[in-house]
C-alpha positions in Angstrom: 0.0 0.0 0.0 1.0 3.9 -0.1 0.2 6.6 -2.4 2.3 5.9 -5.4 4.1 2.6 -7.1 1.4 0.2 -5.2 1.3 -1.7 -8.7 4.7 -2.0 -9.4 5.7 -3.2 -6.0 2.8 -6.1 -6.2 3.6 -7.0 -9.3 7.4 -7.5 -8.3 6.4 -9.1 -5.2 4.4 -11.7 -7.2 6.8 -12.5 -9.9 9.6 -13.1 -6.6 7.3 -15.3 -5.0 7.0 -17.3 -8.5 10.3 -18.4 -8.6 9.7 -20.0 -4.5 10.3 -23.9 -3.9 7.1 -25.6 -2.5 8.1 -28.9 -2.1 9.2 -30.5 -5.1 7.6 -27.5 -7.5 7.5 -24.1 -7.5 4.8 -21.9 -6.3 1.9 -20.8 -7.6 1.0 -17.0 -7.3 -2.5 -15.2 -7.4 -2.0 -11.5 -7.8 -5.0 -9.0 -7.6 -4.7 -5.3 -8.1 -6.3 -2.0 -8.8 -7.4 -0.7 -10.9 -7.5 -2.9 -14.0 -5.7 -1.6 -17.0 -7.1 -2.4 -20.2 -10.1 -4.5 -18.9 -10.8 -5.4 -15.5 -9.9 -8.5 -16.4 -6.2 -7.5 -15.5 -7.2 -7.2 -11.8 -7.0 -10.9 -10.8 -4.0 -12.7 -12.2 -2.8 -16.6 -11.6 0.8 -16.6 -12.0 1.2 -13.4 -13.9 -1.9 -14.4 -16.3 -4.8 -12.0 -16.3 -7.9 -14.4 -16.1 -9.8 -15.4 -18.8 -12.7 -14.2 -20.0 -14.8 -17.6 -19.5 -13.7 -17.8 -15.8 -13.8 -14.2 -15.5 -17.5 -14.6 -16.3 -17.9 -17.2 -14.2 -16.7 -15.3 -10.9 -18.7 -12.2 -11.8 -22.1 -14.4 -11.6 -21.0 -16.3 -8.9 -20.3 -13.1 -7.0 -24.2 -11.9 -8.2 -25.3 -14.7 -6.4 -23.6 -14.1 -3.3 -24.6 -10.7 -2.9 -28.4 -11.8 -3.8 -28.0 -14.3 -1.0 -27.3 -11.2 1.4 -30.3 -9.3 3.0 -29.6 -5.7 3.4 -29.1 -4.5 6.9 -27.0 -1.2 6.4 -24.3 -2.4 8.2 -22.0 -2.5 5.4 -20.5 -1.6 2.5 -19.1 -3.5 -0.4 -17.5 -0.7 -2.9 -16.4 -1.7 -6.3 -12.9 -2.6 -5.7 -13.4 -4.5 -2.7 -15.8 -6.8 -5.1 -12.8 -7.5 -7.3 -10.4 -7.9 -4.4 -12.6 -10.4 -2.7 -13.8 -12.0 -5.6 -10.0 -12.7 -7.2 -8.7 -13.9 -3.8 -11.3 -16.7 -4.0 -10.8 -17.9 -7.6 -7.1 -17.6 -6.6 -7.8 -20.0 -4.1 -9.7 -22.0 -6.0 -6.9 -22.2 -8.9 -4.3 -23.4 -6.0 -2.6 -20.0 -5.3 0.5 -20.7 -2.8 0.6 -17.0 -2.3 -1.6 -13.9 -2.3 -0.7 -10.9 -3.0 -3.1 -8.1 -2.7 -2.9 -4.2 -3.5 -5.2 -2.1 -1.9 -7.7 0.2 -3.3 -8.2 3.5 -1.3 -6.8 3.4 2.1 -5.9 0.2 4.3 -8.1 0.2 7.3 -10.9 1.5 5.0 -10.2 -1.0 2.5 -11.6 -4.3 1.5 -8.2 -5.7 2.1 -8.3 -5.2 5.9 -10.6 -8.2 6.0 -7.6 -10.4 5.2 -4.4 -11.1 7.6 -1.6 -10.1 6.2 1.8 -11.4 6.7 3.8 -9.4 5.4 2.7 -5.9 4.4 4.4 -3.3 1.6 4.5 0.3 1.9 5.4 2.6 -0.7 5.8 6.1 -1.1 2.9 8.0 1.5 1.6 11.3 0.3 -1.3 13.0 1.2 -4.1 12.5 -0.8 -7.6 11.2 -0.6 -8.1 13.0 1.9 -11.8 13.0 1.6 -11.8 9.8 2.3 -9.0 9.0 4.7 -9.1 12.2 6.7 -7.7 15.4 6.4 -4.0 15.3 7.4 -1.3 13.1 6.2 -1.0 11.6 9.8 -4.8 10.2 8.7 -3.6 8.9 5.7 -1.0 7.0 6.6 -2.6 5.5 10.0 -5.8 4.7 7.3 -3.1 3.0 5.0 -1.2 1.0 8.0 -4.3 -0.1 9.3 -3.9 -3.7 7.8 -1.2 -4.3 9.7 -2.3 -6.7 12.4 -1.4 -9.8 14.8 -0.3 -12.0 12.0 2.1 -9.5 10.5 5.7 -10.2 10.8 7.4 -8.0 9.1 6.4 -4.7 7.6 8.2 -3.4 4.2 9.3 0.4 3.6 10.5 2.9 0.9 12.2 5.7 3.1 9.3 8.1 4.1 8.8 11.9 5.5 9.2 11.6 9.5 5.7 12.1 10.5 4.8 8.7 8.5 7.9 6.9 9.3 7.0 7.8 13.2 3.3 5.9 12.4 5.1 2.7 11.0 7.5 2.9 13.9 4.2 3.3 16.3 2.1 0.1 14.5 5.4 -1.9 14.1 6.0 -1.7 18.2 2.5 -2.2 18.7 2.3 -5.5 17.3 5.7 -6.8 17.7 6.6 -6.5 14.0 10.1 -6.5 12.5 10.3 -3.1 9.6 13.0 -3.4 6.9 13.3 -0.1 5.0 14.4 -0.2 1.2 16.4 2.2 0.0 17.9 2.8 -3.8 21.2 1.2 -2.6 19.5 -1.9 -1.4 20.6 -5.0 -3.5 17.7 -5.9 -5.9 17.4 -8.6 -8.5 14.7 -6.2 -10.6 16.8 -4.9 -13.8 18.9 -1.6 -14.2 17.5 -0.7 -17.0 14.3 0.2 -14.8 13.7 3.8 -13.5 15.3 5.0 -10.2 11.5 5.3 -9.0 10.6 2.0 -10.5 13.3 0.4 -8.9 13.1 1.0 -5.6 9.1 0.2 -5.9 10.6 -3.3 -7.4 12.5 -3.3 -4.5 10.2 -3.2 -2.3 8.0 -5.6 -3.6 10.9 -8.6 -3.7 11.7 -7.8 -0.1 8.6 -8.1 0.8 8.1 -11.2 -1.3 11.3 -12.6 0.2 10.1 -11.7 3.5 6.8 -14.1 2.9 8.8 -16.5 1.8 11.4 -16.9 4.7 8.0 -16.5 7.2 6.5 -19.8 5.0 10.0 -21.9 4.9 10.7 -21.4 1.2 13.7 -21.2 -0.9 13.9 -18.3 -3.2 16.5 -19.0 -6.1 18.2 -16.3 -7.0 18.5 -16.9 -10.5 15.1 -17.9 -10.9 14.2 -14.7 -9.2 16.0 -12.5 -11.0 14.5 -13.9 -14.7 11.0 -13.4 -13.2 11.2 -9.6 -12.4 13.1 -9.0 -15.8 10.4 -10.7 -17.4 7.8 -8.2 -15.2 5.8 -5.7 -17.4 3.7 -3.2 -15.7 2.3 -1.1 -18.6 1.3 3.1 -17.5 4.1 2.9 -15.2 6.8 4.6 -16.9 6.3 2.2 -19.8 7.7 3.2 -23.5 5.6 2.3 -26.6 6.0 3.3 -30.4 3.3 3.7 -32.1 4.1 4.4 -35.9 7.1 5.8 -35.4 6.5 8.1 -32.2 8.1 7.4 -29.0 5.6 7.3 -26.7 5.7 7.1 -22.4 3.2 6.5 -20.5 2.4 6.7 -16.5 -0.3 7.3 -14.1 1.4 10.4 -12.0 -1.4 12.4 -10.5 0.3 14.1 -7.6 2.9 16.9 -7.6 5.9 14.9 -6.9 4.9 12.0 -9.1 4.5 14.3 -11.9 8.2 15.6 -11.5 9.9 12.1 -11.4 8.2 11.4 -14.3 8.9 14.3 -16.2 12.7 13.5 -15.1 12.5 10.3 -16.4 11.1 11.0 -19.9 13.6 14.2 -20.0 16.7 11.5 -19.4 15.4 9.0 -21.8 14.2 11.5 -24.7 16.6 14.3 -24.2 13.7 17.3 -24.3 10.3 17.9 -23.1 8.0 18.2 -26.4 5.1 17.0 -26.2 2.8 15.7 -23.5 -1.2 15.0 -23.0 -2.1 15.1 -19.6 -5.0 14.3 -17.8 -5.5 15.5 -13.7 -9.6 16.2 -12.6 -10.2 18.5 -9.7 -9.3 16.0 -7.1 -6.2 16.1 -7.7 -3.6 19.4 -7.2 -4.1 20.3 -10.6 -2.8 23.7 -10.8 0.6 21.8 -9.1 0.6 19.1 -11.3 0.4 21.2 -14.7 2.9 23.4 -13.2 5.4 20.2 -13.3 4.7 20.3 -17.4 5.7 23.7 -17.8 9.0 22.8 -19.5 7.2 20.8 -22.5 6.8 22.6 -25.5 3.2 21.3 -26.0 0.8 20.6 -23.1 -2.8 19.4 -23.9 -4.9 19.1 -21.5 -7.4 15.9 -21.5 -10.5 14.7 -19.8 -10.9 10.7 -19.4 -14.0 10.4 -17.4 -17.4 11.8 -17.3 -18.2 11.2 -13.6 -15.1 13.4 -12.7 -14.8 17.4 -13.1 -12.2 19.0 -15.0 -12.6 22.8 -14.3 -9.7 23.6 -12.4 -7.9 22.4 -15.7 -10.1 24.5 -18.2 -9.3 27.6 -16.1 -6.1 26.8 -16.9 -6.2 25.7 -20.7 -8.8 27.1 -22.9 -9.9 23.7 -24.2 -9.7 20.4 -22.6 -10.3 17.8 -24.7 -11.8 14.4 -24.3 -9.0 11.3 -23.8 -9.0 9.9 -27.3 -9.0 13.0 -29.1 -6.2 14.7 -27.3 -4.6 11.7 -27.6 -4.7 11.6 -31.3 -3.5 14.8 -31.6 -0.8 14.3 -29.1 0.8 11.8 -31.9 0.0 13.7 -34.8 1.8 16.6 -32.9 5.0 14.8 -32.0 5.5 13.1 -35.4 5.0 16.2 -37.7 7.7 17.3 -34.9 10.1 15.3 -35.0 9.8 14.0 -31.2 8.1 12.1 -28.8 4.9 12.3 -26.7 4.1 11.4 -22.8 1.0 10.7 -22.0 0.3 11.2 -18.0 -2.7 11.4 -15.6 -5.3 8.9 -13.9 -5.2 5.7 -14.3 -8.7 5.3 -16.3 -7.0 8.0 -18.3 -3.9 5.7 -18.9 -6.0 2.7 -19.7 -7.5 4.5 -22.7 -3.7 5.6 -23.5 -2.7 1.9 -23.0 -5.7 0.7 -25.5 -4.5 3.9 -28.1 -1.3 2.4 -28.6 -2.6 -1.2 -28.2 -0.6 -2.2 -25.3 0.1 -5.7 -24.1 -1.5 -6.6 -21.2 -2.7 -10.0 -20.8 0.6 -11.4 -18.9 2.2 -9.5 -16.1 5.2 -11.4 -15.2 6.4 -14.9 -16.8 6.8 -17.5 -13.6 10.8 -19.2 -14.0 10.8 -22.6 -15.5 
């Protein structure tokens, strides 16, 4: 959990955990994760697989039934991504998942995930955000997010945080007699170089905590097996780089300030100048912040990916903003008549239309080691 890099660090943890000895074999991994990319197929995955559309189907009726089985009492809420979170932990189990690994929706406490016992838990960059949700100081936030952590959790998993969060992890660690190992970018990791500094350490954190699990379950981890499963690990809108035609194209889901700027980075080191980017932040994010990361492209349109969000902090800004696909189109058309490239940044529903514009892969996840 944490504000930023949740996908990357459960998708690293699950391709670790892929490569661990059961026995005589090696284990099997469910993985489910929000939100979905291309479909929301890509939300439950058996050993890096998204599931298939016939089982897929299968789950979703099954899970009709079960809530039609329920009488209402107003005692509780099922939101959206606690369905799929619920739902792909039990046709995990079903398939003969070893291993879960799950990333939380909005919050910890508040999330559907709290109604599992964790571990080991994974906590990546904490900002503040959400706040309508998780309370209105970034001490809320992170005490919403570290509310998984429980009885059964033995060791706790950290990126280097701001003091006033790293003081709560200290606090919920103590409380329930949990070990904290805190990941920094000089930590030795098996997840490839060629992966951005941000990227990395999120990779980082997710074999650590894989290893972690692991250890805590009395398997053996081979290193080499280990290391050919995260560089087989593919987690599209996170920093990815496409081509479509002959465009250069990144894409990520930055929607906070300081997300924005480490992307921006990136794409400056890999394509040597800020040209053209289509960006996409609705007025619950910082928008004014976020656009003022962008200010060194050449080209910024503004985009709108969703009709039940508001965009009118960014039209105060820009004169037009311009639904997802369209401003996405012209984003190309713009960098190829230019000569350059094009980033393509903002929520994730926004990047799963981006994803689907360049017609991204992304069935498989991770490949498990032979």
């Amino acid at each position: 959990m944490g504000s930023k890099g949740k996908g990357t660090t459960a998708v690293h943890a699950a391709a670790t955990l892929s490569s661990g000895q059961v026995a005589d074999r090696l284990a099997h991994v469910g993985l489910v994760s929000s939100p979905g990319l291309r479909t929301n197929r890509e939300r439950m995955r058996f050993d890096g697989m998204a599931i298939p559309n016939e089982e897929y189907e299968q789950v979703a009726q099954s899970l009709a039934r079960a809530r039609a089985s329920v009488p209402p009492s107003g005692l509780g809420y099922l939101s959206p991504t606690g369905s799929f979170t619920i739902t792909g932990a039990a046709w995990a189990a079903a398939r003969g998942a070893d291993a879960l690994v799950l990333e939380e929706g909005l919050g910890g406490r508040s999330d559907e995930v709290s109604l599992f016992e964790p571990l080991v838990v994974a906590v990546t960059k904490v900002f503040y955000e959400h706040g309508e949700q998780l309370g209105p100081t970034l001490d809320d936030v992170a005490r919403d997010l570290l509310g998984v952590v429980g009885p059964a959790t033995r060791t706790i998993v950290t990126v280097a945080q701001d003091a006033e969060v790293t003081a709560i992890v200290e606090e919920t660690a103590a409380k329930f007699g949990t070990r904290i190992v805190t990941v920094t970018p000089q930590t030795p990791t098996s997840a490839p170089d060629r992966l951005a500094p941000i990227t990395r350490l999120n990779a980082a954190a997710g074999e650590a905590a894989a290893r972690a699990l692991a250890s805590v379950l009395g398997w053996q981890v081979d290193d080499n097996r280990a290391a050919a499963a995260l560089v087989s690990v593919r987690v599209p809108g996170r920093l990815s780089r496409h081509t479509l035609g002959d465009v250069p194209v990144m894409i990520d889901g930055a929607i906070s300030p300081e997300g924005v700027a480490a992307t921006v980075a990136d794409y400056l080191r890999r394509h040597g100048r800020l040209d053209t980017v289509v960006a996409s932040f609705p007025d619950t994010k910082d928008v004014a912040a976020c656009f003022a990361e962008l200010r060194g492209f050449e080209r910024v349109i503004p985009s709108r990916a969703d009709d039940y969000l508001t965009f009118t902090k960014a039209e105060a800004l820009h004169d037009n903003v311009l639904d997802a696909r369209t401003a996405l189109t012209l984003g190309v058309e713009t960098a190829r008549a230019e000569g350059g490239g094009c980033l393509m940044i903002g929520t994730q529903s926004y990047v799963g239309v981006a994803l689907d514009v360049v017609g991204a892969e992304t069935e498989r996840a991770f490949t498990p080691p032979a």
